[in-house]
BABA-708607 format. One record per residue (C-alpha): residue number from 1; x, y, z negated. Coordinates in Angstrom, 2 decimals. Each point is the difference from the previous one (the first is absolute). Example, Ala and Ser with C-alpha at 12.3 -4.5 7.8 and 13.67 -1.06 7.14 Angstrom:
2
{timar 1 {12.30 -4.50 -7.80}}
{timar 2 {1.37 3.44 0.66}}
END
This chain:
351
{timar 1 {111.36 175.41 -133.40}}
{timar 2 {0.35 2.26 2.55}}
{timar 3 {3.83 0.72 0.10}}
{timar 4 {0.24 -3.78 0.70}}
{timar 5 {-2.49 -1.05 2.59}}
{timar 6 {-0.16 2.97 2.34}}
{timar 7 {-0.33 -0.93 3.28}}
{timar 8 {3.29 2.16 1.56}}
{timar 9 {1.90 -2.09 -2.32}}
{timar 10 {-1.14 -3.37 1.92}}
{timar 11 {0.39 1.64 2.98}}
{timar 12 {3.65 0.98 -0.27}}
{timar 13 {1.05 -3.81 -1.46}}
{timar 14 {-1.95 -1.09 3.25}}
{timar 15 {2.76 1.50 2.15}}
{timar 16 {2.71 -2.67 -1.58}}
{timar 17 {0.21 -3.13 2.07}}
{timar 18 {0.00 -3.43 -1.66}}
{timar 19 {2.85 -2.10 0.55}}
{timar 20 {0.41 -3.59 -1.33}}
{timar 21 {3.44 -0.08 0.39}}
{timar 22 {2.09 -3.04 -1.09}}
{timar 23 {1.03 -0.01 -3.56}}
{timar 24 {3.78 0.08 -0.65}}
{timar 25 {1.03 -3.00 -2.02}}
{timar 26 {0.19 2.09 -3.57}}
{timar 27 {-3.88 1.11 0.16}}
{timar 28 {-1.14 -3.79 1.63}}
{timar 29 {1.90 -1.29 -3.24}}
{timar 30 {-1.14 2.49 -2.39}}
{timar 31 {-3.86 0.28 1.39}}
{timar 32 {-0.05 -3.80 -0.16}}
{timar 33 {-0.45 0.17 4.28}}
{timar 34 {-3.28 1.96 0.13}}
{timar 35 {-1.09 2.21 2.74}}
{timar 36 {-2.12 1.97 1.37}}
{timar 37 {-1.78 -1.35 3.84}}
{timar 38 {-2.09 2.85 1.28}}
{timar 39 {-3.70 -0.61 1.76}}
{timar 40 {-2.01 2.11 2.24}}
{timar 41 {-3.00 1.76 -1.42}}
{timar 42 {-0.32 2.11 3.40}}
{timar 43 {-0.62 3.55 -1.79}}
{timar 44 {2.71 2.58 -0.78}}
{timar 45 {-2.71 0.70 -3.23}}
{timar 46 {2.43 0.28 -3.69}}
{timar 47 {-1.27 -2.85 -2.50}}
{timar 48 {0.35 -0.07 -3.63}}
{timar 49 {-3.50 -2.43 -0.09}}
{timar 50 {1.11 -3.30 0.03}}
{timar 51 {-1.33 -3.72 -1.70}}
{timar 52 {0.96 -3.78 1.45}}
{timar 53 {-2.52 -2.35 -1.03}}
{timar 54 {2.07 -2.95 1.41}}
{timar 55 {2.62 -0.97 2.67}}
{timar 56 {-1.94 0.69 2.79}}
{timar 57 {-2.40 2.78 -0.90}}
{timar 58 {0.89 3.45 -1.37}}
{timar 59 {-2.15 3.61 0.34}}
{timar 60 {2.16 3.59 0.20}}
{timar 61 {-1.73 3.45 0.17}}
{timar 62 {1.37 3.33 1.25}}
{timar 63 {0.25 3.26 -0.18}}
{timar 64 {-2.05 0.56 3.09}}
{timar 65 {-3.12 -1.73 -1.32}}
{timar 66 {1.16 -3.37 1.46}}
{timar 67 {-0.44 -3.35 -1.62}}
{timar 68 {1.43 -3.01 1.87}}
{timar 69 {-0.27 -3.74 -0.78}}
{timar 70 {2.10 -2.55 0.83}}
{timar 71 {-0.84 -4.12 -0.70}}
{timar 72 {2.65 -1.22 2.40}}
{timar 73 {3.12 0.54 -1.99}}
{timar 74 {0.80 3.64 1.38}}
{timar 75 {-0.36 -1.43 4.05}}
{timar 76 {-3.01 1.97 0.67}}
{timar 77 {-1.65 2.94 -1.74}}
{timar 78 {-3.67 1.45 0.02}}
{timar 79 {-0.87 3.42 -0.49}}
{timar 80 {-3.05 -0.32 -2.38}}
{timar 81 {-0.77 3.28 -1.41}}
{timar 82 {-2.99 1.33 -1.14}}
{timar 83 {-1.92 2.41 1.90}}
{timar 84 {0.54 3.69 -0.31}}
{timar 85 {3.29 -0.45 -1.45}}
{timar 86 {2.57 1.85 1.91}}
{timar 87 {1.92 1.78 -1.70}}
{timar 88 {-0.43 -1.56 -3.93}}
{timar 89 {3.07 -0.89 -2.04}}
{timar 90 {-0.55 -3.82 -0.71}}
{timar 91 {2.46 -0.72 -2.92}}
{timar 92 {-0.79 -2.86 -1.58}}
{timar 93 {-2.07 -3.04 1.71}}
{timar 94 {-0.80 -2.89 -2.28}}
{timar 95 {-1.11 -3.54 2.30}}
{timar 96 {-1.54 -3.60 -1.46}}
{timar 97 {0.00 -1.26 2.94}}
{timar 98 {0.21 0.51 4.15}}
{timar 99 {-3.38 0.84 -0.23}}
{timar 100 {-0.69 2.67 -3.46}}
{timar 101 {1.88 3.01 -0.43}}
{timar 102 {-0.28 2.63 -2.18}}
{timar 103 {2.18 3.37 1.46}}
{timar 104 {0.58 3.32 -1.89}}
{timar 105 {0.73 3.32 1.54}}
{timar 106 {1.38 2.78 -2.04}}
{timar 107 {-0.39 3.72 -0.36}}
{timar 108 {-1.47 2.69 -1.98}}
{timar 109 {-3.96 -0.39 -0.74}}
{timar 110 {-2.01 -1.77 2.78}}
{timar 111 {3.34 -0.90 1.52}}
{timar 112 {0.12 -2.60 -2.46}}
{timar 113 {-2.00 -2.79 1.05}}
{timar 114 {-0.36 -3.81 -0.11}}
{timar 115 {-1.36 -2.72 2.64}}
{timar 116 {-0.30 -3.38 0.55}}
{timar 117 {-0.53 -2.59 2.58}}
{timar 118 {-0.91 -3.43 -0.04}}
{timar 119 {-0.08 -0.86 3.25}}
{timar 120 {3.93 0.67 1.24}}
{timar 121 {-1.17 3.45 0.64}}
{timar 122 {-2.61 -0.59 2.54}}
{timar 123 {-1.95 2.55 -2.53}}
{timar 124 {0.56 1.71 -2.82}}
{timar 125 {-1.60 1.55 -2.86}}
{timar 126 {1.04 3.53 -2.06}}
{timar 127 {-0.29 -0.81 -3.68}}
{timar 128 {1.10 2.84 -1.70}}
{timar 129 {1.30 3.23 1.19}}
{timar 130 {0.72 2.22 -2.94}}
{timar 131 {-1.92 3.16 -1.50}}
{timar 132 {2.62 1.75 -1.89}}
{timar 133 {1.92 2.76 1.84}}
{timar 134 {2.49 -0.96 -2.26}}
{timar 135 {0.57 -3.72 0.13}}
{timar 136 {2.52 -1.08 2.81}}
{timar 137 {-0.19 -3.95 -0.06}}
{timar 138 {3.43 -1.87 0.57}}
{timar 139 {-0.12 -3.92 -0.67}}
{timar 140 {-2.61 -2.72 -0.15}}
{timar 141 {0.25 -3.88 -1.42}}
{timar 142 {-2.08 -2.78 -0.86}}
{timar 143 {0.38 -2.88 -2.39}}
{timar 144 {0.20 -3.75 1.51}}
{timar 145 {-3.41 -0.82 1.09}}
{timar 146 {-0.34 3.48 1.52}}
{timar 147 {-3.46 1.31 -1.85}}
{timar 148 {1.41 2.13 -2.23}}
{timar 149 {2.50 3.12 0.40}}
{timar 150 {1.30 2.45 -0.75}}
{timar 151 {1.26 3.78 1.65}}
{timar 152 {1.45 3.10 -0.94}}
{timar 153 {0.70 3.46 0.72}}
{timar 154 {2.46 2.78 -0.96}}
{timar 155 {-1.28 1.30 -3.46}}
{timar 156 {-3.37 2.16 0.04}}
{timar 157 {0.20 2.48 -3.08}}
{timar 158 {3.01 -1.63 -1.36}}
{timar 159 {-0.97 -3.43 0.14}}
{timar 160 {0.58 -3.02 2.29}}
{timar 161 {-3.47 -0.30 2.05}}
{timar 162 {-0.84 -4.03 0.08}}
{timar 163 {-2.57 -1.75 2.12}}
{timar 164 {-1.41 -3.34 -0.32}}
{timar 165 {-2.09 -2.26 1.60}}
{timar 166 {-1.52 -3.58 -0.96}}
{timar 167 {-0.92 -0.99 3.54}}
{timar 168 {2.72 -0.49 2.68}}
{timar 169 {-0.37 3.96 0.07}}
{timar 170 {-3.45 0.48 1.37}}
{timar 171 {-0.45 2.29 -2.34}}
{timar 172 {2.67 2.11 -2.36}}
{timar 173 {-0.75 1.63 -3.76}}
{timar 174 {2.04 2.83 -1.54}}
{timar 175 {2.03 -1.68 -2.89}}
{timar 176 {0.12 1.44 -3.58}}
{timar 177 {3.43 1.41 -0.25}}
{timar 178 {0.76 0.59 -3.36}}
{timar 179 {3.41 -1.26 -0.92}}
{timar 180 {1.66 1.10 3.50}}
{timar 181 {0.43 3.62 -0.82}}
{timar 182 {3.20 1.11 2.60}}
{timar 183 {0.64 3.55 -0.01}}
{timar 184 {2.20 0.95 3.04}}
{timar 185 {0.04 -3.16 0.94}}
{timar 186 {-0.87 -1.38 4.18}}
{timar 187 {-0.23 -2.96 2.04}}
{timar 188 {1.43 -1.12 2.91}}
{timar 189 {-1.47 -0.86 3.03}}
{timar 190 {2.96 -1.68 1.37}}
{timar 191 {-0.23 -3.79 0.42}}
{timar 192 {-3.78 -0.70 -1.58}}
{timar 193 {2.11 -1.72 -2.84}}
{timar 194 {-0.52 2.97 -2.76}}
{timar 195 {-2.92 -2.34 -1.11}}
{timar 196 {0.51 -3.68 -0.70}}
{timar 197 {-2.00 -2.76 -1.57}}
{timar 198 {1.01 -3.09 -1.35}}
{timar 199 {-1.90 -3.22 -2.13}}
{timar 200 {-3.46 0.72 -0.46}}
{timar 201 {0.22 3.24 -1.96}}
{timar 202 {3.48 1.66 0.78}}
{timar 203 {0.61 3.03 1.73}}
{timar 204 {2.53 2.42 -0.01}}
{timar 205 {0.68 3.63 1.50}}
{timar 206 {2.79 2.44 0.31}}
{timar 207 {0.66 3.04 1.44}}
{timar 208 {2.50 3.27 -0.85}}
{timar 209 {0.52 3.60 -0.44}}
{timar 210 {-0.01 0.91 -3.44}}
{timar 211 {0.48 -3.34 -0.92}}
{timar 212 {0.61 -3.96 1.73}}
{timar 213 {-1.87 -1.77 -2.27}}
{timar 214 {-1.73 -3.50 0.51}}
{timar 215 {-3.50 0.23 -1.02}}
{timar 216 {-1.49 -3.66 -1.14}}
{timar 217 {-3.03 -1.57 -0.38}}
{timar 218 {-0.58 -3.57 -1.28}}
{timar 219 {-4.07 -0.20 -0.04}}
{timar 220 {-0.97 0.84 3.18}}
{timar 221 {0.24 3.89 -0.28}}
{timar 222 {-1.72 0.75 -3.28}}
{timar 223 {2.85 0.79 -2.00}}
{timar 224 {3.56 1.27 1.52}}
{timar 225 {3.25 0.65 -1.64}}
{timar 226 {3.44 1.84 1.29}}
{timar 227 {3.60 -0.43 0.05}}
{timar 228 {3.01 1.78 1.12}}
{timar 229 {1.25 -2.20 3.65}}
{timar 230 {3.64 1.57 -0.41}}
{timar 231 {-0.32 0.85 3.15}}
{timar 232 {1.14 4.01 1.37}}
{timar 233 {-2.89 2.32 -0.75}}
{timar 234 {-0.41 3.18 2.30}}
{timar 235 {-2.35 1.91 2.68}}
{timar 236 {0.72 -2.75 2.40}}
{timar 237 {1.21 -2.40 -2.15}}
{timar 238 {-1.50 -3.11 -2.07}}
{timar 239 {-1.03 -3.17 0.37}}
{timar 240 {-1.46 -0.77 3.67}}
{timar 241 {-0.48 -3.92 -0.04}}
{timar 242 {-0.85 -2.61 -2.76}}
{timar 243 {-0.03 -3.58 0.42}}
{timar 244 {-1.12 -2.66 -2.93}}
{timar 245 {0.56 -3.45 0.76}}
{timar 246 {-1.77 -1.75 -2.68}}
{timar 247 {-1.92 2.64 -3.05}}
{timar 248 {3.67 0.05 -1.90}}
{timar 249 {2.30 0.37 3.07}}
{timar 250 {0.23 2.95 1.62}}
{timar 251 {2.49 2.56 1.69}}
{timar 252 {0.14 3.62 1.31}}
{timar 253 {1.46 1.65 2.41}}
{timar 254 {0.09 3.72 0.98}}
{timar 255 {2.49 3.24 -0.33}}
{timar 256 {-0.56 3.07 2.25}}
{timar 257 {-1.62 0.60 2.91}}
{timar 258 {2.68 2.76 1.16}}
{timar 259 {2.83 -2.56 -1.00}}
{timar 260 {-0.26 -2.45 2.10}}
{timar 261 {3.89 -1.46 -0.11}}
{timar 262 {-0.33 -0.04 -4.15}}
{timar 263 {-0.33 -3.16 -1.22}}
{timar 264 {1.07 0.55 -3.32}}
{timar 265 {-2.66 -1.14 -3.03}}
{timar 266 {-2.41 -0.41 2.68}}
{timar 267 {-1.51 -3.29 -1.04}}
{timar 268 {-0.76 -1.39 -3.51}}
{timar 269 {-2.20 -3.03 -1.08}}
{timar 270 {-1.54 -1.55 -3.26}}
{timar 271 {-0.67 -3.14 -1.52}}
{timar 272 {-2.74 1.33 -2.19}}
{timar 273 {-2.89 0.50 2.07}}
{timar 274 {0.93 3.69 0.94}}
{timar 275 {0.20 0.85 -3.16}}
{timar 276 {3.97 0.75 -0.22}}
{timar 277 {2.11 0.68 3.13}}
{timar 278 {3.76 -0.51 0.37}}
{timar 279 {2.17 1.55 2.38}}
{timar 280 {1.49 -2.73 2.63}}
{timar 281 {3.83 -0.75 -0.43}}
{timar 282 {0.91 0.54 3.52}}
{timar 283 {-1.43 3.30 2.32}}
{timar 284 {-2.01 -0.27 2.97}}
{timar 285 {0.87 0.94 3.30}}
{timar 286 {-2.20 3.57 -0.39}}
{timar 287 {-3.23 0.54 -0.41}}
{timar 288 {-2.51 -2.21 0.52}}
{timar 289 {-3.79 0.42 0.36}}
{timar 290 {-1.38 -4.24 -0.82}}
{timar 291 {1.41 -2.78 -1.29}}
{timar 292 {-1.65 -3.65 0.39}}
{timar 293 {0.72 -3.16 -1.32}}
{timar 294 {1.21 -2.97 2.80}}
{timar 295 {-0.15 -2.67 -2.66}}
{timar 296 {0.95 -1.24 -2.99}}
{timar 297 {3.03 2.37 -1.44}}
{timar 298 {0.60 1.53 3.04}}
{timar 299 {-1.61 3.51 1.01}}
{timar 300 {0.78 2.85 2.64}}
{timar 301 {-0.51 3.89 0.37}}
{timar 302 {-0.16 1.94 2.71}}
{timar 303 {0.38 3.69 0.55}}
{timar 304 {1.08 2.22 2.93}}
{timar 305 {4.03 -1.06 0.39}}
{timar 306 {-0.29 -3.64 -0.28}}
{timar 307 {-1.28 -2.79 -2.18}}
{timar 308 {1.66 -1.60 -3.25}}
{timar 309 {-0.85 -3.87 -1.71}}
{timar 310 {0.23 -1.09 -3.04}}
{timar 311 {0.42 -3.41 -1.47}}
{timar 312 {-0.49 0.30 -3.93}}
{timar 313 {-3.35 1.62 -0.17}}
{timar 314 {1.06 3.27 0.68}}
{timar 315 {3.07 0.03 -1.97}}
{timar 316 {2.58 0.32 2.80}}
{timar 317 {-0.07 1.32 3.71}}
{timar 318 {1.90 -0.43 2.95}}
{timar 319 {-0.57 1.89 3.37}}
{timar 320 {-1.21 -2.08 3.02}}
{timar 321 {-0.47 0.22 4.09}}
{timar 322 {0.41 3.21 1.76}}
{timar 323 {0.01 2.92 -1.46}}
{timar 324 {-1.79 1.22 2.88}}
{timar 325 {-3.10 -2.22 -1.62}}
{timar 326 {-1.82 3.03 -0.90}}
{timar 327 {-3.67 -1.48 -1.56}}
{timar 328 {-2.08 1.86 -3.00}}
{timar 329 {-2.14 -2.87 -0.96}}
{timar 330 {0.45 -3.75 -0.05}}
{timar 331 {-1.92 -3.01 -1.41}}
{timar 332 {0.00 -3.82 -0.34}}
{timar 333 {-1.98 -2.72 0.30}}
{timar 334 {0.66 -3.93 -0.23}}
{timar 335 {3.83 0.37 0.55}}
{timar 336 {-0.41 2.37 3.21}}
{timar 337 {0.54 3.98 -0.66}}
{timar 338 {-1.12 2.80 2.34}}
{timar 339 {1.49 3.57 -0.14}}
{timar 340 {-1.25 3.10 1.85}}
{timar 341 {0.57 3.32 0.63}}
{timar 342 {0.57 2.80 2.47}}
{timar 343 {-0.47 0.39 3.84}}
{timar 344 {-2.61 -3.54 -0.47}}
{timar 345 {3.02 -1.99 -1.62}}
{timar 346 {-0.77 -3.24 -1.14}}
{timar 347 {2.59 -2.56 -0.76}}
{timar 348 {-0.01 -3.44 -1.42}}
{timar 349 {2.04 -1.53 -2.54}}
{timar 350 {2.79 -2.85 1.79}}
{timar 351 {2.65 -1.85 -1.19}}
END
């Protein structure tokens, strides 16, 4: 969505410095000790693009075209975009491995496209760049295995615009849409987590304006059905990040974009399969833009003032680390989360 992901928004978050400043005693107690322990990417580029395949290897794109790789646990960082890239919005990147990525950039018709590498970016390869003035693409996911996926885009004539592919996205297919009619509804292109998959079928997407509803599918994309998130509804406001650890567990997180400090009703989650939402009991520290899950019960969001975890599957939140931790995106993988943001942030997950 445009109000979202413009790029003068990244560039005026880029101006705040990141400071992992010691926690008092209160926030180490109540964020069970976690913290945030910055890298160096070596770029000033914003990211929202973010996805750690494992401890030592993660992939982030930016809003300068950039897409950098790292498979030494954050140490050292290569720049391995794809040619003829400067100046794309990559939003959502999607890795199996150190080697195959698939990256998405967003915009309005041809802006929208989708590559993939599988060679850790030595080359890449432009798989789909979208016909339709009127299709903006925001997120992109696969199922475990990685050959099929799924993307999406804002609505095109009042209905959410769905791409799949069956092949490790070599090639992409405009999805049948019936069921995910969404007048006035947008996505977000904030964190590349408007779009998640989960089991072999799952996926779930989410979005706002005229309404923050969780869309659902549970066969792969054929079929889809909607419910309310409880989340705030609004021009700027909806739901910005999903996160489903198993096809029944899920949570959301959101609120406005020009609200940054509110934190009230910003999250809910469900024990259904997406299929009811609850509000969480206790309000997040503001906004926030992703939410991942670190293991088991425990999950965290992130959003422009600072980070919040939760131990009870979403239920409850507690504030954590600086509040000078400003990230839009974060993910997890084998016990180890990465966030990122502005100004080429990138922090890692410590306790």
């Amino acid at each position: 969505m445009r109000i979202v992901v413009g790029a003068a928004a990244a560039a005026t978050l880029a101006l705040t410095t990141l400071v992992l400043a010691p926690q008092s005693a209160g926030a180490a107690q109540s964020g069970g000790a976690y913290r945030w322990t910055s890298v160096n990417v070596g770029t000033t580029q914003g990211f929202r693009a973010l996805d750690a395949v494992d401890g030592e290897t993660a992939w982030v794109g930016g809003d300068g075209g950039g897409v950098f790789r790292t498979t030494d646990g954050g140490r050292t960082w290569d720049e391995v975009s794809p040619p003829g890239s400067d100046g794309l919005l990559f939003r959502d990147v999607e890795a199996r491995s150190a080697s195959e990525a698939v990256v998405l950039s967003i915009g309005e018709g041809e802006a929208s496209r989708i590559y993939k590498t599988v060679d850790g970016g030595a080359t890449w390869t432009e798989t789909f760049r979208s016909a339709e003035p009127k299709a903006f693409y925001n997120c992109v996911d696969f199922w475990p295995g990685g050959e099929r996926g799924i993307a999406m885009s804002d609505p095109v004539d009042g209905e959410w615009r769905i791409l799949t592919t069956s092949d490790g996205g070599d090639t992409w297919t405009i999805a049948d849409t019936r069921g995910l009619e969404a007048p006035g509804e947008v996505g977000y292109s904030a964190s590349g987590t408007c779009l998640v998959t989960s089991g072999g079928r799952d996926a779930w997407l989410a979005g706002g304006g005229s309404a923050a509803k969780v869309h659902a599918t549970h066969d792969g994309g054929r079929t889809w059905t909607s419910a309310d998130s409880r989340l705030a509804t609004g021009e700027a406001a909806g739901v910005f990040g999903l996160g489903f650890r198993n096809p029944r567990q899920g949570i959301a997180v959101g609120g406005d974009f020009g609200l940054e400090n509110d934190g009230v009703d910003r999250a809910a989650y469900s024990t259904d399969g997406g299929r009811t939402w609850t509000n969480s009991a206790s309000d997040l520290g503001g906004f926030r833009e992703a939410v991942a899950w670190v293991g088991g019960s425990t999950a965290i969001a992130v959003g422009p003032n600072g980070s919040d975890i939760s131990h009870d599957n979403g239920r409850s939140w507690t504030p954590f680390g600086a509040t000078q931790t400003r990230f839009h995106t974060v993910d997890c993988a084998d016990g180890t989360c990465w966030a990122a943001g502005a100004g080429g942030r990138v922090g890692v997950l410590t306790r």
